[in-house]
N, C-alpha and C positions, 0 to 999 in steps of 0.2 A: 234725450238723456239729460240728467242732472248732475250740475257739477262745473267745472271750468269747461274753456272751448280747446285748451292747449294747457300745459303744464310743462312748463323748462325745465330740467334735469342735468347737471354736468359739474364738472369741479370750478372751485373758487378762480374768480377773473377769466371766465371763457365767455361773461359778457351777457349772462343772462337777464339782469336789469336791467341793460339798455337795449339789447333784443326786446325783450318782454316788453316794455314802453313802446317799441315801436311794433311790436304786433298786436297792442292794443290798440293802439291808433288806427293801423289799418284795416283791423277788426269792427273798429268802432266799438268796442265792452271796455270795462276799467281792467285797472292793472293792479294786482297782487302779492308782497313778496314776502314770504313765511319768518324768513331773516327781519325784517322790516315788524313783523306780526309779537315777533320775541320780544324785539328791543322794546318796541310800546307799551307792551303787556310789563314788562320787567323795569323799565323803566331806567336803564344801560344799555351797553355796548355789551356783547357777544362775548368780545374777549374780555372783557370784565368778568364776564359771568364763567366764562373757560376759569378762569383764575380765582375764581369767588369760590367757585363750588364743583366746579371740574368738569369735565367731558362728560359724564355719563348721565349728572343734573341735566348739562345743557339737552344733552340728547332726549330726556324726558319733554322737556319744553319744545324741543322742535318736534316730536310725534305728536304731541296733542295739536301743537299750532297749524300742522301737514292737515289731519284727519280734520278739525274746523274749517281749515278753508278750502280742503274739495267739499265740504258738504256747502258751506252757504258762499262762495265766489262760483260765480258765472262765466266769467273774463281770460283771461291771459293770467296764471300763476306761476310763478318763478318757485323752487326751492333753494335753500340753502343746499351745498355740495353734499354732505353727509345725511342728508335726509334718508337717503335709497339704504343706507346700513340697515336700519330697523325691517324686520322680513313684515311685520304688521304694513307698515308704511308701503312698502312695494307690492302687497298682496292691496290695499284701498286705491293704490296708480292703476291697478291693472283693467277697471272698465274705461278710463280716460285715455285720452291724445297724449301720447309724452313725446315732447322732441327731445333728444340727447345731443345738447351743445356741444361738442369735444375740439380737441385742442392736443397738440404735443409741448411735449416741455418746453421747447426754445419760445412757442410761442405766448408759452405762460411767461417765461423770463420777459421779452418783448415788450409784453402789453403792462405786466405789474412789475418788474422788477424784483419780483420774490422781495420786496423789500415791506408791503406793507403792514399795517398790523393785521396778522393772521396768527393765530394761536396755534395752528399746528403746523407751520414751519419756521417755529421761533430758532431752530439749529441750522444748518445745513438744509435750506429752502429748496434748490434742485434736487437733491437727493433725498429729501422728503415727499415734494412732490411727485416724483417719480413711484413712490414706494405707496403715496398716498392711492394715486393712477391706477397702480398693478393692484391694489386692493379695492379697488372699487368700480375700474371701467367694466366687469361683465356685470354688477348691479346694477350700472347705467343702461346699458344692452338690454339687462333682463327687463326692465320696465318699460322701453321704448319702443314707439310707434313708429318713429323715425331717426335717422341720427344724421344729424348735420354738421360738418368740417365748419369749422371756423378759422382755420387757418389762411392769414394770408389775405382777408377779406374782409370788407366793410361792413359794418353792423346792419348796413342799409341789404346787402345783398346778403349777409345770413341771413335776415328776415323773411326776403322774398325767397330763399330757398326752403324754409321750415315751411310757407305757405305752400309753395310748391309741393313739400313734400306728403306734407296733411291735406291736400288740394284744399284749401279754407279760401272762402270768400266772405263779406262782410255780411254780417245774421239779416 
């Protein structure tokens, strides 16, 4: 099959760039991240671009940036958290490996402090997050191959659990 060897999928700060880097590594392929794809292409920050021209631009730029790099990445691909909204986008996941990072609140507080710059919990960050959550964790479901807790756990043993759970060895 053509296309990445895995594809991360889950909401903001549950760690899928420093997963992703470390299941490339142990993959041995490069590493990928469509957030990462935007900003180069755009030539800003995300939230710039949230604020520049709003949700629904950026939302354009991140389907095109998604459908580019499952066609030409090989490797480990990270998306941004909202990617899975677009039903185009989750119907092009659906011959791939998706792992579903996941996370609960407290442990989103934890790791990010709901404090960074993230354009959609500029309010009431716990109770956005939450509401973000309940709007999107069955599109994360609907796409995945597998779903892996993050909670509670080192980036090193979420790794070896998403391999576990793809049973993946290095190509």
């Amino acid at each position: 099959m053509s296309g990445p060897r895995l594809v991360l999928v889950g909401p903001m700060g549950v760690g899928k760039s420093t997963v992703g880097r470390l299941l490339a590594e142990r993959l041995d392929v490069g590493y990928r991240d469509t957030d990462d794809d935007i900003v180069a292409a755009e030539g800003r920050e995300i939230s710039e671009i949230f604020v520049g021209e709003g949700e629904e631009h950026f939302r354009a730029l991140e389907k095109a940036a998604v459908a580019t790099a499952l066609t030409e990445h090989r490797g480990v691909l990270a998306l941004g958290g909202g990617a899975v909204l677009d039903a185009d986008t989750r119907a092009l996941l659906a011959p791939h490996p998706v792992v579903y990072l996941s996370m609960d609140v407290e442990e989103a507080v934890r790791r990010t402090g709901l404090n960074v710059a993230r354009p959609l919990l500029a309010v009431n960050p716990r109770k956005q997050w939450r509401e973000l959550m309940e709007a999107r964790r069955h599109l994360y479901e609907e796409v995945a191959t597998a779903v892996v807790t993050t909670d509670g756990r080192t980036p090193e043993e979420v790794t070896q659990a998403a391999l576990d759970a793809l049973e993946l060895k290095k190509a």
